[in-house]
Each structure stands twice: as C-alpha cells, then as structure tokens.
C-alpha positions as CSV (number, residue, x, y, z in Angstrom):
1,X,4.8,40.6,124.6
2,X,3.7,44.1,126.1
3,X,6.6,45.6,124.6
4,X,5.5,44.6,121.3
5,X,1.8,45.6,122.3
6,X,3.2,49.0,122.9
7,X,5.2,49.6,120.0
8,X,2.0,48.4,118.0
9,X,0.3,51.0,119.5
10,X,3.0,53.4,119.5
11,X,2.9,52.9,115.6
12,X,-1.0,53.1,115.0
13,X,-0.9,56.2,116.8
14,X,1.8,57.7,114.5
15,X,-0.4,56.7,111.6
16,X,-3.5,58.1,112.5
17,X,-1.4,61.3,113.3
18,X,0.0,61.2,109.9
19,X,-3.2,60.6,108.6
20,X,-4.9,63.4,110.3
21,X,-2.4,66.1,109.1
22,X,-3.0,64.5,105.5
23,X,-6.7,65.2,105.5
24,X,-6.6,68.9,107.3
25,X,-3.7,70.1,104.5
26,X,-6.3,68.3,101.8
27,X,-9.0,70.5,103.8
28,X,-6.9,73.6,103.8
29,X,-6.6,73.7,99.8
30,X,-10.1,72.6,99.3
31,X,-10.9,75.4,100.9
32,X,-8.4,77.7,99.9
33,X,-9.4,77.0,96.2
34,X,-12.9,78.3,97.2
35,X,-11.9,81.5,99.1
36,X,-10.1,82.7,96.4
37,X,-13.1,82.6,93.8
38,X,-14.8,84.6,96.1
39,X,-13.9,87.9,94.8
40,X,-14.3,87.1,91.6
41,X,-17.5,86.0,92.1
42,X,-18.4,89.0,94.3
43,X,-17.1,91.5,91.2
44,X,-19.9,90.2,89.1
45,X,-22.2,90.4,91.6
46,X,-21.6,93.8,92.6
47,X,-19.4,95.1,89.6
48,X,-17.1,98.1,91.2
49,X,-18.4,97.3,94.4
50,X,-22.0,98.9,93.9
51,X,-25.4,96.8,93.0
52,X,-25.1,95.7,89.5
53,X,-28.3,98.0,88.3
54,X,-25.8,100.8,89.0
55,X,-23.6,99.8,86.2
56,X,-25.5,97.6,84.0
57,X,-28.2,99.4,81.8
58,X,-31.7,97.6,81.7
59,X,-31.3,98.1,77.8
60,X,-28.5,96.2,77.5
61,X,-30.2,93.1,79.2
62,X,-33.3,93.8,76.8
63,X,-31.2,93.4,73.9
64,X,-29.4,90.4,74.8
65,X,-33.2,88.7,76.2
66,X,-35.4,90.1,74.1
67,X,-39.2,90.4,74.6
68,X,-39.4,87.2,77.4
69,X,-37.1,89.2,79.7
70,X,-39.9,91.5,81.7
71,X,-42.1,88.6,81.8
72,X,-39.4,86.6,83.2
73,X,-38.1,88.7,86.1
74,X,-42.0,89.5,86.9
75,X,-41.6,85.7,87.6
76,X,-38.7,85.5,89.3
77,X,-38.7,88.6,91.5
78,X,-39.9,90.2,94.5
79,X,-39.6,93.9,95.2
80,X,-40.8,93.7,98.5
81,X,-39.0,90.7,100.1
82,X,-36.0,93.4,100.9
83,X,-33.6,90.6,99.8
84,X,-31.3,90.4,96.5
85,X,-32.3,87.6,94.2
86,X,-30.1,86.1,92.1
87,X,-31.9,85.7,88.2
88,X,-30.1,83.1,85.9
89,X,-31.3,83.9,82.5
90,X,-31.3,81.2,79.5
C-alpha cells in the first residue's frame, strides 16, 4: 500500500512539474509578444528617437483637428507638471 502511496505521489509531483513549465513557456510568449511592440510603440512616441514636436509641425496637427485642437490640449495639458502627457485626439 505505501508503495502505491508513493508512486501516487511520485506521479502528482511530475504533473505539477509539467504543469508548471507549461504555464512559465505560456508566460514567456505573453510576454515576449509585448516586449517586442515596444519599439514600435516607442518610434511613435519619440519618432527618430527625439520628442515628437521635434519632427511633427504644429500645422500639420491643425489641419488634420481643425479649430477644437488649441482648445483641446489647453484641456488636456500641463506645461508645468515637467511630465510628458500623452493626448489621444478624436
């Protein structure tokens, strides 16, 4: 009977090894998916490694927003914070 406990246990073990390994490689990709939109998302943010407002004209913005757009990031931002903001326009 204790042999049989022990190769019960013997076998649980295994499985919650195999198990284990299963959900870190699942971790792994999750997480390798996300790491490698990160450049991507870091080349819009700071197109040719620089701030945006270095390469992206104000005019270009007022075109595509029209009139709303001043009255909109008078909203949204704060100069003196010393922090970037992030503005998602509609």
């Amino acid at each position: 009977f204790l042999g049989a406990v022990k190769a019960q246990e013997v076998k649980q073990l295994k499985g919650l090894d195999k198990l284990e390994k299963r959900l870190l490689k699942a971790q792994k990709r999750k997480l390798r998916d996300q790491v490698s939109r990160m450049p991507d998302i870091q080349n819009q943010l700071f197109p040719g490694q620089s701030l945006q407002e270095r390469n992206l004209n104000f005019s270009e913005l007022y075109l595509e927003y029209g009139q709303q757009l001043i009255p909109d990031l008078m909203k949204a931002l704060k100069p003196l914070s010393g922090e970037f903001t992030i503005v998602e326009m509609e």
